[in-house]
C-alpha positions in Angstrom: 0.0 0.0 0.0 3.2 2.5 -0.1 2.9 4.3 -3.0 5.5 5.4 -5.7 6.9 8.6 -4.2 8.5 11.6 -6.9 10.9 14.3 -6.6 9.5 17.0 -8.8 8.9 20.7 -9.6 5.3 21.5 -11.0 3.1 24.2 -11.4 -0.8 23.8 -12.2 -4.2 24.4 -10.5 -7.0 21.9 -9.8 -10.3 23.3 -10.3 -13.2 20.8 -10.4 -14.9 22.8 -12.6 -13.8 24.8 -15.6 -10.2 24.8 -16.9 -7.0 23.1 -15.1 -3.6 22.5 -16.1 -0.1 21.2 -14.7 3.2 21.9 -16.3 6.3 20.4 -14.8 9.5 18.1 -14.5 9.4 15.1 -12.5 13.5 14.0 -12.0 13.3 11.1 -9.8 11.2 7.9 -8.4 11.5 5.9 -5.9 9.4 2.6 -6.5 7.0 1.1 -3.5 9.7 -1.8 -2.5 12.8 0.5 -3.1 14.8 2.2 -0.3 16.5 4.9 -2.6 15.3 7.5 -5.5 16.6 6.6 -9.0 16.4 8.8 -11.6 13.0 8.5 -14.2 15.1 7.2 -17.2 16.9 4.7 -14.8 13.1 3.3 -13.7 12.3 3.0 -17.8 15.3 0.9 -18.1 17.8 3.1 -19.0 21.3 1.8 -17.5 23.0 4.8 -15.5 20.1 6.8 -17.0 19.6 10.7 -15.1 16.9 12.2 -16.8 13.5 12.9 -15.7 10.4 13.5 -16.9 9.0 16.6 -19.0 4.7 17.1 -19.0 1.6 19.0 -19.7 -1.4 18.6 -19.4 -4.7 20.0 -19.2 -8.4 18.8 -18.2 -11.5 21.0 -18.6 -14.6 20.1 -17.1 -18.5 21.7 -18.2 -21.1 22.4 -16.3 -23.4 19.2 -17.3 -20.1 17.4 -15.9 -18.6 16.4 -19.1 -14.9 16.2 -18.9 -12.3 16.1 -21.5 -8.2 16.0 -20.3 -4.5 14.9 -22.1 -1.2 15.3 -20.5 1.9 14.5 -22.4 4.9 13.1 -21.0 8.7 12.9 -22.9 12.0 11.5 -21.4 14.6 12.7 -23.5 16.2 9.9 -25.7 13.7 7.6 -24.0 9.6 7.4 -25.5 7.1 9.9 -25.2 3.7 9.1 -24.0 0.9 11.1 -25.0 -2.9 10.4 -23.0 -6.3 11.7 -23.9 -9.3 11.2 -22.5 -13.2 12.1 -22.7 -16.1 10.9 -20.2 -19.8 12.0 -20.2 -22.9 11.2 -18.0 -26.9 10.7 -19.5 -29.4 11.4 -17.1 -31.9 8.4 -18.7 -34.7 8.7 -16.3 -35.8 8.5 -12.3 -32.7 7.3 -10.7 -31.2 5.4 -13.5 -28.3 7.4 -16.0 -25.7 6.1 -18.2 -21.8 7.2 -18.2 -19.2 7.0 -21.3 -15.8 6.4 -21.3 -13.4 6.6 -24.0 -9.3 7.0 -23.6 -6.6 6.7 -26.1 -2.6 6.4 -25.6 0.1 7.0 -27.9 3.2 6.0 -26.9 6.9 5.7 -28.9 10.6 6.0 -28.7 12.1 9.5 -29.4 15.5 10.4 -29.6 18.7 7.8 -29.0 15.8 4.8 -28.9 17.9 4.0 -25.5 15.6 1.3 -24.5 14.6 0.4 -28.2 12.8 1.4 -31.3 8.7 1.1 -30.9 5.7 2.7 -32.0 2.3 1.6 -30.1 -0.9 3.0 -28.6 -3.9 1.4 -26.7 -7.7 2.0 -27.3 -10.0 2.0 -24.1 -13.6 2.7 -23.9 -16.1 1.7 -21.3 -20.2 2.5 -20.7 -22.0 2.1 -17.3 -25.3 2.0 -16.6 -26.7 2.7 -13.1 -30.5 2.4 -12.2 -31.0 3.0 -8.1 -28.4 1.1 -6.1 -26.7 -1.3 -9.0 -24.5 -0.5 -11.8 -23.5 -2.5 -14.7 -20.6 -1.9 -16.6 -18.9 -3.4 -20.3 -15.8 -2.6 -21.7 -13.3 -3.2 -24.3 -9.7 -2.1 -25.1 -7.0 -2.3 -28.2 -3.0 -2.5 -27.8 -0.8 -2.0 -31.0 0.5 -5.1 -32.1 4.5 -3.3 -32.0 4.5 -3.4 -28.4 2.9 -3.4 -25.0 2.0 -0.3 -23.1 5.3 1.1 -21.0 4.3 2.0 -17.7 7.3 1.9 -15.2 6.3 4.9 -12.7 2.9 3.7 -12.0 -0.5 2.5 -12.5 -1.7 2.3 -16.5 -4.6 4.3 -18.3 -6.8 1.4 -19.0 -10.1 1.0 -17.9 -9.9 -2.7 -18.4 -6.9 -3.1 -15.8 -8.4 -4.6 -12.5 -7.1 -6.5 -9.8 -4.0 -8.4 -10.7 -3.7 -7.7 -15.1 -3.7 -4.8 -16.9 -4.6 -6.2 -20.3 -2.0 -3.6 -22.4 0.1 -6.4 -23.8 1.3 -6.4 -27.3 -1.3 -7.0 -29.7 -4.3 -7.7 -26.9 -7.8 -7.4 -27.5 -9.9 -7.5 -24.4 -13.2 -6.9 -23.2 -14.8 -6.7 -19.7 -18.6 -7.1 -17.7 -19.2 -6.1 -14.9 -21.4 -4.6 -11.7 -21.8 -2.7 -8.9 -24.1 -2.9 -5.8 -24.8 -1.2 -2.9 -26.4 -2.9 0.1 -26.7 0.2 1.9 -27.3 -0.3 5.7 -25.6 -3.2 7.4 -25.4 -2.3 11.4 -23.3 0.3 12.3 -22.1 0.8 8.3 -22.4 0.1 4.6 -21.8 -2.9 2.4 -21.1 -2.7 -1.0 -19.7 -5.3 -3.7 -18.4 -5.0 -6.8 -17.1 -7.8 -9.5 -15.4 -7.8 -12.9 -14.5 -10.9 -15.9 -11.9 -9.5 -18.3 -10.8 -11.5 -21.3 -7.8 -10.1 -22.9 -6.8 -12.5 -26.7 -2.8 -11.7 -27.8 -1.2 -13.6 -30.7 -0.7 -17.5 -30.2 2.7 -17.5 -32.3 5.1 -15.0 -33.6 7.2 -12.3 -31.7 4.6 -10.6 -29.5 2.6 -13.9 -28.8 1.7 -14.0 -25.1 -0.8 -16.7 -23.1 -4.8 -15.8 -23.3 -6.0 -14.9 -20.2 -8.9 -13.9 -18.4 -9.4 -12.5 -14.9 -12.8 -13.3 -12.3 -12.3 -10.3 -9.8 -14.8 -9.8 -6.7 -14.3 -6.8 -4.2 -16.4 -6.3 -0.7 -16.3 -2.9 0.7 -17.6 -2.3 4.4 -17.4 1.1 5.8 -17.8 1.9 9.2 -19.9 5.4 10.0 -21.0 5.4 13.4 -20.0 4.3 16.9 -16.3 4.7 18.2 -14.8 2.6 14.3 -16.6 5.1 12.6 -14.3 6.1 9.6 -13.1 2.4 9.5 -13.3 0.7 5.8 -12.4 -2.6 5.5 -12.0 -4.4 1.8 -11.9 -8.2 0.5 -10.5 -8.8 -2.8 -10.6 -12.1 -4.5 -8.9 -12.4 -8.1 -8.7 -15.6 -10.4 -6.7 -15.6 -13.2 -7.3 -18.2 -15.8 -4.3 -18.9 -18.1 -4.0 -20.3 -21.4 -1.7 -22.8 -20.3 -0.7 -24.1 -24.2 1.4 -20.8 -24.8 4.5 -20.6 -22.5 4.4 -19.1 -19.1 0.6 -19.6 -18.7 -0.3 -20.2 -15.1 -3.4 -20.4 -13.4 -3.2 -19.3 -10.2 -5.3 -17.2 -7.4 -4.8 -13.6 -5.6 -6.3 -12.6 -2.4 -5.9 -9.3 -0.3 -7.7 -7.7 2.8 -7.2 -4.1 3.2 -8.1 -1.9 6.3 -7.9 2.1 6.3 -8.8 4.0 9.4 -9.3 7.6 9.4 -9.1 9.0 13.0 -8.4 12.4 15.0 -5.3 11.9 17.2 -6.1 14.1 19.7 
C-alpha cells in the first residue's frame, strides 16, 4: 500500500470545474519496494540513466459534468507518451443514468531509442449503466500489435486493468462485464460489492505472442460510519486468473488481499 513517491517541480491548479492545467518536471522515483530515489530514465530501463520526466497537461470540465483532459509526457532519448481522455454522464430517467468512457494512448521512442525502437498506442472505452443502487458496466480495449504499453512509474490508463492484469500487452484485444451494488445499511455501516471478468486475446505465435488470459475479480467494501470505528473501511478482494496454459508461461493461479484504512483524529 506505499505508494510510488517523486521528486518534482510542477506548477498547475485543480479546479473541479472549468479549466486546469499542470506543467512540470518530475526527475526522480523511488518505487513502492525500493529504499532509494533513482532517476526516471533509470526506472524506464535506462542503464546509469539521469533524466527525468517533461509534462503538460490540461483537463476541462463543463457544467453538465462532461470532462475532456491529455497530458503529455517525454524522457529525452527515451519514449514519449501522450494520453487523452473524454467521459460523459446521461441522465436516462428517475434514478437510473448512463456514463461514457473513452481514452486513447500513444506512446513511442524518441530520440537515442535507449531502451529500443517502438511505435504503439492502446484503445480503451467503457459505458456504465446505473439504475438506483446497481450499476453494470462493459468494456473493451486495443493494444498495438508493435509493443505493449510502457508504464514503469505507476498505474496504466486502461479502464480494463483490475485487480491483478492490466490487459496492455502487445497486440491484446480484451473486453470486460461487470457490476456494482450497494447494500446500503448493514449495522453500524455500509456494504457494497463489486465484481469484474476481463478477457484479454494476444497472438498464439510469432514475436509478440503471449498466453490468453482472463481474470474473475470480486471486491467487498464495508465502511464503518458510526459508533467509536466510525471512519473504519475494511475491503476483501478475490482475483482468479485463468491462463492459457498451451502458450509458454501460462499459469493459473489465485490472488487474495484484505485491506483496512482507518481515518481518525489523534487528539
Amino acid at each position: 500500500m506505499v505508494p510510488n513517491t517523486f521528486e518534482a517541480i510542477a506548477v498547475g491548479n485543480a479546479s473541479r470545474q472549468g479549466f486546469a492545467y499542470v506543467v512540470g518536471y518530475v526527475d526522480k522515483i523511488k518505487r513502492k519496494n525500493d529504499d532509494d530515489f533513482i532517476p526516471m530514465s533509470e526506472a524506464a530501463g535506462v542503464t546509469n540513466g539521469n533524466d527525468g520526466v517533461l509534462m503538460a497537461g490540461g483537463r476541462y470540465i463543463f457544467t453538465d459534468g462532461t470532462e475532456i483532459a491529455a497530458i503529455n509526457q517525454q524522457i529525452s532519448d527515451v519514449f514519449n507518451t501522450l494520453f487523452a481522455k473524454v467521459e460523459r454522464s446521461f441522465k436516462l430517467a428517475e434514478a437510473q443514468s448512463l456514463k461514457a468512457f473513452l481514452q486513447y494512448t500513444d506512446q513511442r521512442s524518441v530520440g537515442d531509442d535507449l531502451i529500443g525502437e517502438f511505435d504503439t498506442d492502446l484503445l480503451s472505452g467503457k459505458v456504465e449503466y446505473t439504475a438506483g443502487r446497481a450499476t453494470l458496466r462493459l468494456g473493451a480495449s486495443t493494444t498495438g500489435s508493435e509493443k505493449g504499453i510502457q508504464k514503469p512509474y505507476g498505474n496504466p490508463a486502461n479502464y480494463l486493468s483490475v485487480i491483478v492484469e492490466d490487459f496492455d500487452r502487445s497486440d491484446e484485444d480484451a473486453w470486460m462485464i461487470g457490476g456494482n451494488y450497494n447494500f446500503q445499511r448493514l449495522g453500524p455501516g455500509e456494504f457494497s460489492m463489486f465484481a469484474n471478468i476481463v478477457k484479454g486475446d494476444t497472438p498464439d505465435a510469432g514475436p509478440t505472442a503471449s498466453t490468453d488470459q482472463t481474470e474473475y475479480d470480486l471486491t467487498a467494501d464495508y465502511r464503518i460510519n458510526e459508533g467509536p470505528a466510525t471512519n473504519l473501511w475494511v475491503r476483501l478482494r478475490a482475483a482468479y486468473i485463468n491462463q492459457d496454459e498451451a502458450v509458454a508461461g501460462g499459469d493459473d493461479f489465485f490472488d487474495f488481499r484484505i485491506i483496512v484504512n482507518w481515518s481518525f483524529d489523534a487528539l
